[in-house]
DRENDO-602438 format. One record per residue (C-alpha): x negated, y, z negated. Coordinates in steps of 0.5 Angstrom, whole numbers, plus 500, padded with zeros to 3 digits. Each point is the difference from the previous one (the first is absolute). Layout:
! DRENDO-602438
XYZ...
END
This chain:
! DRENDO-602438
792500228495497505502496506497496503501496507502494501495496500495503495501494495497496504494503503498503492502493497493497506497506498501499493497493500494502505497505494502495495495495504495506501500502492499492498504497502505502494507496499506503499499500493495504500502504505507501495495502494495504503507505502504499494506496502503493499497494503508499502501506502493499505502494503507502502497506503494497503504493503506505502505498496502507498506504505497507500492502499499503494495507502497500493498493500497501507496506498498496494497495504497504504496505495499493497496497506498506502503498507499507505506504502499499508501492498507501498502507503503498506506497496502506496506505504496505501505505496497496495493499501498507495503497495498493500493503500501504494504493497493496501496506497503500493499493501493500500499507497503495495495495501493504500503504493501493497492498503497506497503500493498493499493503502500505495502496495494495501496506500502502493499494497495499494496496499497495495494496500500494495497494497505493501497494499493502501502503507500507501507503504502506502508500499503507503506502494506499505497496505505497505497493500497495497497495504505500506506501495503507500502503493502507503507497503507500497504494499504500505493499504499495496505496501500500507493497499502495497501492504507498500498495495497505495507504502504493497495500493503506499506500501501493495495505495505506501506496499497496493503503493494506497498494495498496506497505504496501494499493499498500508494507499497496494499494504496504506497505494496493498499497507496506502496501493498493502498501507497506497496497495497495506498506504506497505500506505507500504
END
């Protein structure tokens, strides 16, 4: 286990907000996606509503920001310090094997050149995005994406009975044709 000083939370939790400033201006929304931990979980820690520091979170921010060592060293005992660092390593080993994989996989995508309405496009088979959309998420990512409004329309659809759901996808099925046959763009 990694000891930390006294008033270690503290000055991390400044330095914290400082590279959160510096990395534009990120929320602690963003700051809890980009790490891969709960919104609560993240504003319990990040307003000091937590009795102990959890040295996992703490390396994970830190690999996340990419916050220099010497920026928060000084509040790790020193019996610690080797393996706090080994601690924010993975992290960011982590990090940078998630970036690379990504980047490969773009690279390996086919791609195609096609005739849509009079418009030639080139569509990449397995393309993250449309338009400003992600495609390549999973539904929980998804989820979180979506405005509380958004979260309260699905919630009544998933609470419908399975004819109604039914009912409720052929009525979006026929508006979007209909917006479609107008050339609606979304």
């Amino acid at each position: 286990m990694i000891r930390f000083s006294s008033d270690f939370l503290e000055t991390f939790l400044a330095v914290v907000r400082k590279y959160m400033q510096l990395r534009g201006g990120l929320t602690q929304k963003d700051l809890s996606e980009m790490c891969g931990v709960g919104i609560s979980t993240m504003s319990r820690f990040l307003n000091l509503k937590t009795s102990n520091v959890d040295e996992q979170l703490v390396a994970n921010i830190i690999a996340t920001l990419n916050i220099p060592l010497h920026e928060v060293i000084d509040g790790v005992e020193e019996e610690s310090t080797e393996t706090f660092k080994r601690l924010v390593r993975f992290y960011a080993d982590q990090k940078g094997a998630d970036e690379k994989r990504a980047e490969e996989e773009v690279k390996t995508r086919p791609q195609a050149t096609i005739n849509v309405g009079g418009r030639k496009q080139t569509m990449t088979f397995g393309e993250t995005s449309v338009g400003s959309t992600r495609t390549d998420i999973s539904i929980r990512e998804k989820l979180e994406t979506l405005s509380p409004r958004q979260k309260a329309y699905l919630n009544d659809f998933l609470n419908l009975d399975v004819n109604d759901r039914d009912l409720m996808v052929d009525l979006g099925d026929a508006i979007f044709r209909y917006f479609r046959q107008r050339n609606v763009e979304f």
